[in-house]
PATORVEX-554705 format. One record per residue: z, x, y of N, C-alpha, C in turn; residue number from 1. Coordinates in steps of 0.1 Angstrom, whole numbers, padded with zeros to 4 digits, always signed. Example, Ala and Ser with C-alpha at 12.3 -4.5 7.8 and 13.67 -1.06 7.14 Angstrom:
<recs>
    n_zz    n_xx    n_yy   ca_zz   ca_xx   ca_yy    c_zz    c_xx    c_yy   pos
   +0078   +0132   -0057   +0078   +0123   -0045   +0078   +0132   -0033     1
   +0071   +0128   -0022   +0071   +0137   -0011   +0079   +0129   +0000     2
</recs>
This chain:
<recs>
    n_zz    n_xx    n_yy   ca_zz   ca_xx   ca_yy    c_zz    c_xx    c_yy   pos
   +0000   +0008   -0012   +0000   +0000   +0000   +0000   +0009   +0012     1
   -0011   +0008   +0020   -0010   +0016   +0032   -0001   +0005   +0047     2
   +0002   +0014   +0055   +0009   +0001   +0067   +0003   +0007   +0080     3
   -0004   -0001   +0087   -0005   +0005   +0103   +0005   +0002   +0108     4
   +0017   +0010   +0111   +0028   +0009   +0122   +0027   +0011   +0136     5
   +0029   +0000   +0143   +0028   +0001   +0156   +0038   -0001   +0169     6
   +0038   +0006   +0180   +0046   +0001   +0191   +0043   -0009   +0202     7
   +0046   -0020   +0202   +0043   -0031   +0211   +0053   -0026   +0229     8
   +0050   -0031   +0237   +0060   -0032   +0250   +0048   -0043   +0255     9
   +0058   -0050   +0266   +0051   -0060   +0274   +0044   -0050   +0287    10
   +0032   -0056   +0291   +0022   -0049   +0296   +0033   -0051   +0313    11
   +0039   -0059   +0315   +0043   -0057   +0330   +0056   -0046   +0331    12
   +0063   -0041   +0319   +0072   -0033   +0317   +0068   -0020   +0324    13
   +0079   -0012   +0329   +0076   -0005   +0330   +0080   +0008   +0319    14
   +0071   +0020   +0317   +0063   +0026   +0308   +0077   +0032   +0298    15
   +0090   +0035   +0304   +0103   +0040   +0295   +0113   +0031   +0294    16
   +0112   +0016   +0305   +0122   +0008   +0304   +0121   -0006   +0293    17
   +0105   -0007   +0296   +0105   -0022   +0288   +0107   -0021   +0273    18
   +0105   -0036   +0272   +0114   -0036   +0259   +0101   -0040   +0250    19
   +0103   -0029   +0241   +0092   -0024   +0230   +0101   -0030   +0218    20
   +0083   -0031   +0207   +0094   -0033   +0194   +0080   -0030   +0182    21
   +0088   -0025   +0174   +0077   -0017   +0163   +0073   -0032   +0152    22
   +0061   -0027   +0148   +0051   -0041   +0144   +0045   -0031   +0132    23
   +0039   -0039   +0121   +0034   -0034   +0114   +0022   -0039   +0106    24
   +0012   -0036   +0099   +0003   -0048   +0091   -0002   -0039   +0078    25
   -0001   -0048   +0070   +0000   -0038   +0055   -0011   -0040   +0049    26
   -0018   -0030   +0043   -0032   -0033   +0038   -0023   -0028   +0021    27
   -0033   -0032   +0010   -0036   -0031   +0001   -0046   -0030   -0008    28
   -0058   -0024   -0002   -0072   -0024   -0003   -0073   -0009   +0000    29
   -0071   -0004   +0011   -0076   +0007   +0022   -0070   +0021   +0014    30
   -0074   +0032   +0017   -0067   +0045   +0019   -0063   +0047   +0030    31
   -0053   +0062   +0028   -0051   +0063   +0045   -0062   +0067   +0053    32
   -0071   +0073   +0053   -0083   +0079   +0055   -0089   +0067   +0063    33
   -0089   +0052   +0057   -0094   +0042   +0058   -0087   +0040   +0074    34
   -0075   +0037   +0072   -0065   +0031   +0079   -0070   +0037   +0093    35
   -0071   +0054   +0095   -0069   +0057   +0106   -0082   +0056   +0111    36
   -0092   +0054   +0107   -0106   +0054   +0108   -0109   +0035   +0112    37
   -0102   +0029   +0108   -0099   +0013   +0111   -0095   +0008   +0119    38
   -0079   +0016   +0127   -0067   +0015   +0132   -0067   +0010   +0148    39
   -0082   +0015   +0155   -0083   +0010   +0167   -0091   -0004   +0167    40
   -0095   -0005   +0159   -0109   -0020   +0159   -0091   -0029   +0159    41
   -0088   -0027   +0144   -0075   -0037   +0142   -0068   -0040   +0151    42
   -0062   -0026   +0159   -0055   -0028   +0169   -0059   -0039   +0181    43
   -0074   -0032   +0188   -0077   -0042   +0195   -0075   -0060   +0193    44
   -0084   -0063   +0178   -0079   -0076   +0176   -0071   -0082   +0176    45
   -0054   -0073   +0177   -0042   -0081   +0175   -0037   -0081   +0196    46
   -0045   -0069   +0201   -0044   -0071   +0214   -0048   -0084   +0220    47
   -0060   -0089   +0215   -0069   -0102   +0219   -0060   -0110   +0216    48
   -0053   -0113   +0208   -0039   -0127   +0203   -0026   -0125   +0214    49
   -0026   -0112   +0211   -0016   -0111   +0222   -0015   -0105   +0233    50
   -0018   -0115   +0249   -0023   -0111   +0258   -0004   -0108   +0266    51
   -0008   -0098   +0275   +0000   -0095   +0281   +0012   -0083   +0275    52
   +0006   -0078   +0261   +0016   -0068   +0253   +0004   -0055   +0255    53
   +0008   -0044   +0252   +0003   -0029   +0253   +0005   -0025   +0246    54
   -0004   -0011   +0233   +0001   -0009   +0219   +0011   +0006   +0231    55
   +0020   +0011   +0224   +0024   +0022   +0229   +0019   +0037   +0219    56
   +0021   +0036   +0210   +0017   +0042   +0199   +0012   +0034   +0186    57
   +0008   +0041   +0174   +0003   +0038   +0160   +0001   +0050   +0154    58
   +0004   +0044   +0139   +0006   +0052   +0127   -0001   +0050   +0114    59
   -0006   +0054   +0103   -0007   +0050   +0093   +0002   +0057   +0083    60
   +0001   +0051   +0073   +0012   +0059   +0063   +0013   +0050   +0049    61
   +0017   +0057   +0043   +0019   +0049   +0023   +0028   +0048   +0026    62
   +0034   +0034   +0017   +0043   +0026   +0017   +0045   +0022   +0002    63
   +0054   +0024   -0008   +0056   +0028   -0015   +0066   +0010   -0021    64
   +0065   +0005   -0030   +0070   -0007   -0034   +0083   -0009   -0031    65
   +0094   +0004   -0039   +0107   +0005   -0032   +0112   +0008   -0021    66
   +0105   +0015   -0014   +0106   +0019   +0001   +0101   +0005   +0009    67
   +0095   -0005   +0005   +0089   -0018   +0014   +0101   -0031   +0013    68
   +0106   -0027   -0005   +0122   -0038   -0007   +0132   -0034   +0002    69
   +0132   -0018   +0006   +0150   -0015   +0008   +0152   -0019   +0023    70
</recs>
């Protein structure tokens, strides 16, 4: 299972104060290779749903079945 981990903040925040919160979307299909090569299209799409948020950062990474329960 790969996860694109992301940082959300509200776009009127300012850039060290607003209030950010980490987001994520799990693929089960992809490599990582995939993921990071995918990671901006995806991103933008979830920007278009949610207007008024900013990504701060993003990540991909394996995610491992017991590591996704604990």
């Amino acid at each position: 299972m790969i996860e694109l981990l992301f940082v959300t903040c509200l776009a009127t925040a300012a850039a060290d104060d607003g209030p950010c919160r980490e987001r994520s979307l799990l693929f089960t299909d992809i490599t990582p290779m995939t993921c990071m090569m995918g990671a901006q299209p995806e991103l933008a799409k979830w920007i278009n749903t949610h207007p008024g948020q900013t990504i701060k950062s993003w990540k991909c990474r394996v995610v491992s079945f017991a590591e996704h329960e604990a």
